[in-house]
C-alpha positions as CSV (number, residue, x, y, z in Angstrom):
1,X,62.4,73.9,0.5
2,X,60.9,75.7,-2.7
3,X,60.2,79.3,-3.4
4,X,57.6,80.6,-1.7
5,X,55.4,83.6,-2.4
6,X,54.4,85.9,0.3
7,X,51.4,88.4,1.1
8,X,53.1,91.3,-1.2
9,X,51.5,89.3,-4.1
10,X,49.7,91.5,-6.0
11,X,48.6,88.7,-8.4
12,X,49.5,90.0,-11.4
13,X,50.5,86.3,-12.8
14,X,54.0,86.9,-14.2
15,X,55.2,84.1,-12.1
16,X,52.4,81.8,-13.6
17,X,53.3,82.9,-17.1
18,X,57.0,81.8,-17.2
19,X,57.3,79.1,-14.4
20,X,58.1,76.2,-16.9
21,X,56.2,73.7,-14.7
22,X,52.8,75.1,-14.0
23,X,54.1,75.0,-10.2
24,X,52.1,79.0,-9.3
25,X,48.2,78.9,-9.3
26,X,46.1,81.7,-8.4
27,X,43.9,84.2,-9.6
28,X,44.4,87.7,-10.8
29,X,44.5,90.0,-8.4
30,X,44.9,87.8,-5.7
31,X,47.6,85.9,-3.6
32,X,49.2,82.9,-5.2
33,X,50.9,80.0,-4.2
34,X,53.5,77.8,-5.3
35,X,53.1,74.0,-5.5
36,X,56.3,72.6,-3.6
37,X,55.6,69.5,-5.3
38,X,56.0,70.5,-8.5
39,X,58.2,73.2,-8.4
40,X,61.9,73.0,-9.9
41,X,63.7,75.4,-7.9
42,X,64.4,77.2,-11.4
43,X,64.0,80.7,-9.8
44,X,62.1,82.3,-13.0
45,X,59.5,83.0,-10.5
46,X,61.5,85.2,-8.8
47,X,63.4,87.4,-11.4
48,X,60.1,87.8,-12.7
49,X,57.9,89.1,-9.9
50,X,57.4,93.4,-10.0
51,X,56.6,92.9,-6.1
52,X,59.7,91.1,-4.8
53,X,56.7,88.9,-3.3
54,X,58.5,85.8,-3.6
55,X,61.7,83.6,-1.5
56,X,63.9,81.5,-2.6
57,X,64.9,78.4,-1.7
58,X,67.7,79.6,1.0
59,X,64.6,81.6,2.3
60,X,66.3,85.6,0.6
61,X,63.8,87.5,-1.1
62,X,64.1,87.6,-4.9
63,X,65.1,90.5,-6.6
64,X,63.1,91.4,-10.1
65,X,65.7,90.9,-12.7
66,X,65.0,92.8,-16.4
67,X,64.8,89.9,-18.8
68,X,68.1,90.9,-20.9
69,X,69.6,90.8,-17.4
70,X,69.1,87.2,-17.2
71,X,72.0,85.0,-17.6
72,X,72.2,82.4,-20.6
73,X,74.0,79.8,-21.5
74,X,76.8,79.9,-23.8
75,X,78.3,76.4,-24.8
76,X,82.6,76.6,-25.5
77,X,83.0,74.5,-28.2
78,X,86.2,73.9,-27.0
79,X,85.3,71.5,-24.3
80,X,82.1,70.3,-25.4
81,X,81.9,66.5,-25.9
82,X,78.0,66.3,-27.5
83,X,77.2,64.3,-24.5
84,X,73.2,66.2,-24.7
85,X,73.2,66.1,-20.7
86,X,72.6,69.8,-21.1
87,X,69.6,69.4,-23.1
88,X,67.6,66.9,-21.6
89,X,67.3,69.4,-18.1
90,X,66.7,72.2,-19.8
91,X,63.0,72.7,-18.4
92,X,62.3,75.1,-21.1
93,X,63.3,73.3,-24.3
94,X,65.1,75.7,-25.4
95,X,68.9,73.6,-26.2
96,X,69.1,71.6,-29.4
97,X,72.3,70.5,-31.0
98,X,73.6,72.8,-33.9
99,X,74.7,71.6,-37.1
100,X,76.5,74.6,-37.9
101,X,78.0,74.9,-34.9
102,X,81.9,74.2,-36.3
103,X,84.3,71.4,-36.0
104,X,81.4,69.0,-34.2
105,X,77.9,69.3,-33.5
106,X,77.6,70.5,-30.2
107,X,74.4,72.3,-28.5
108,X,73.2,75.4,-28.6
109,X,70.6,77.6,-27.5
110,X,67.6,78.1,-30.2
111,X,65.5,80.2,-28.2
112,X,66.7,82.8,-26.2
113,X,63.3,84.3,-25.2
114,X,62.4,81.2,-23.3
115,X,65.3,80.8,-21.8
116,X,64.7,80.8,-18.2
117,X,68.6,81.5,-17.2
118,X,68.1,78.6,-14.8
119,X,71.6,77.0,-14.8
120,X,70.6,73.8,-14.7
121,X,72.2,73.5,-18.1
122,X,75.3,74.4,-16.7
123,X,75.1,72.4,-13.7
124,X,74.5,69.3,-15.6
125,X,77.1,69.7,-18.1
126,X,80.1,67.2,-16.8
127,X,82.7,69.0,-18.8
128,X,81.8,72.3,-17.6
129,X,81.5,73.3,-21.2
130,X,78.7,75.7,-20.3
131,X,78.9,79.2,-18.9
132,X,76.0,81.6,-18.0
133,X,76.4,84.8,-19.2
134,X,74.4,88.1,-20.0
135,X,74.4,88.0,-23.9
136,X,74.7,91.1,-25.8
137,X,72.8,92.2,-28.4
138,X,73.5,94.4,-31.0
């Protein structure tokens, strides 16, 4: 099962703006939908939507999420082996190895804006050298 999107639409098209798949089609101001054959399971949709119009996979409704509340992925140097598992899932590009990044080059992440705070980064990472954390900025 995929998200889903639900009658509360209000079709403001923040979901089609930041789903990294071009899965949501509709028109402003109207219902949209998501294609289940496209769609990643990434959950943007959801942390996105002002109407809490849209369910998850498990079938909960998704709770609008402020964007600097959105998890990210830190990379502990400490365990990272360079293996780049983490960068080829990221849906969003937004991973690249790091030449400054200390003793080895290890990944990092280049674009914090895009970031979607899917996890699949973390998920993918077989040393579990990722963690997903709200970053603070000063």
């Amino acid at each position: 099962m995929t998200h889903i999107i639900i009658e509360a639409c209000t079709g403001c098209t923040a979901c089609v703006k930041i789903c990294p798949v071009a899965a949501i089609s509709g028109e402003r101001k109207e219902l949209h939908v998501i294609d289940a054959a496209v769609c990643i399971d990434c959950g943007a949709c959801g942390k996105i939507c002002p109407s809490a119009a849209i369910f998850n996979a498990e079938g909960e409704l998704c709770q609008s999420l402020k964007k600097t509340m959105w998890l990210k992925p830190v990379v502990l140097q400490s365990k990272c082996v360079a293996c780049g598992a983490c960068i080829q899932v990221c849906p969003t590009s937004v991973l690249e190895f790091d030449e400054a990044s200390g003793e080895h080059v290890i990944p990092a992440l280049i674009d914090e804006k895009n970031c979607i705070g899917c996890s699949f980064c973390e998920a993918a990472c077989p040393t579990h050298a990722i963690e997903m954390r709200v970053l603070v900025t000063t």
